[in-house]
N, C-alpha and C positions, 0 to 999 in steps of 0.2 A: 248301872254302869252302861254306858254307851258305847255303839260297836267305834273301831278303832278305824273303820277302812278311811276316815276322812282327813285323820292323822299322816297315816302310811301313805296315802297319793298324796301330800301336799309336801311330808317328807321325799320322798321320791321324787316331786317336780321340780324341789327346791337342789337336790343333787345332782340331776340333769342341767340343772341350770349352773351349777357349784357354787351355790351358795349355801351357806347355813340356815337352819330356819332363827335364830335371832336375825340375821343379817337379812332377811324377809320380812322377818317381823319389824325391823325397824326402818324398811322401805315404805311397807304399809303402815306405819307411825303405830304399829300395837304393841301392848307389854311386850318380853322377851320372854315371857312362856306362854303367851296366850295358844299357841297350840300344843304345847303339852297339857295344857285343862281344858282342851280340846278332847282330849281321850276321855276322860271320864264326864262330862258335860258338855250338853247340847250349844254348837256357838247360833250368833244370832245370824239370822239372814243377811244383813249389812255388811256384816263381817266376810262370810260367806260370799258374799258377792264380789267385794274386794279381790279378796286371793281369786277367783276365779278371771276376773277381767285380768288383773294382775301375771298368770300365769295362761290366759287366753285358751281356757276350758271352760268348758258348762255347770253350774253349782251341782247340777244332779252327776256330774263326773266326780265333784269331790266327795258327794254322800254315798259315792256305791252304786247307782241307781243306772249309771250308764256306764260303758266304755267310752274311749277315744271313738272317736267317728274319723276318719282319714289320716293319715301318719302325721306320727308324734314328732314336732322339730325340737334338734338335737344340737343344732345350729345356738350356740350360748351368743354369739354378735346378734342371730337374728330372732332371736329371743329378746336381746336388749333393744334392739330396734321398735321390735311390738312395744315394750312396754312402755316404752318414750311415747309413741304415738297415744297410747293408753291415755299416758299421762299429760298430753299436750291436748291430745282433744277433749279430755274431759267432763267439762263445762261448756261445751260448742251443741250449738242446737243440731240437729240432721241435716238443716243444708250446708250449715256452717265446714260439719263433718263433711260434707259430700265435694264443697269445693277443697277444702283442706286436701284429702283422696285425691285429687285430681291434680293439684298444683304439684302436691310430692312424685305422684308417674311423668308428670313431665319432668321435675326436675331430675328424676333419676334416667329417664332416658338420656338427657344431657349430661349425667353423671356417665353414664355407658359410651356415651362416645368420647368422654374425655379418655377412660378409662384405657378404650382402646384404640387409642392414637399417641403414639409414644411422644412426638414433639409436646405434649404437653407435661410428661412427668421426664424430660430429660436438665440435667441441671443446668 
């Protein structure tokens, strides 16, 4: 039998987030108990890898092997934020990535001034 802590943190990150782990698992397009045969059998690295970019922790955070390293966000919008970006960069090579990064800080500085300039959210 396999220890269980990889279970319990991924249960725990998926309730922080308020999700279910099905409703995770079928983000990450896996069965709907792949982590409950998690508890009793070793999953595979690919896998492993997934939930971790997925929930924007270390693989060795979900085996037990590490804590959190800097505060844990609790933040469920900026939670979904990450994982959009996750999921939109993907496939992007590192410069790809790197201007991607960049166009998004500009546009949310633009977003910040709209934000706070009321002439633009008056009706």
């Amino acid at each position: 039998m396999t220890d269980t802590t990889t279970f319990d943190r991924i249960k725990t990150l998926a309730e922080k987030r308020g999700k279910s782990l099905p409703a995770v698992s079928a983000d990450l397009k896996f069965s709907d108990n792949l982590f409950y045969r998690w508890k009793t059998s070793n999953p595979k690295a690919s896998d492993l890898a997934k939930v971790a970019d997925y929930f924007n922790v270390t693989v060795d955070y979900l085996l037990g092997r590490e804590d959190l390293n800097g505060e844990v966000i609790d933040d469920t919008k900026e939670q979904d934020l990450l994982a959009a970006f996750r999921l939109e960069s993907k496939n992007m090579s590192d410069e790809g990535k790197e201007k991607f990064n960049e166009s998004l800080k500009d546009m949310m500085k633009l977003a910040r001034k709209y934000l706070n300039d009321d002439k633009y959210w008056k009706e």
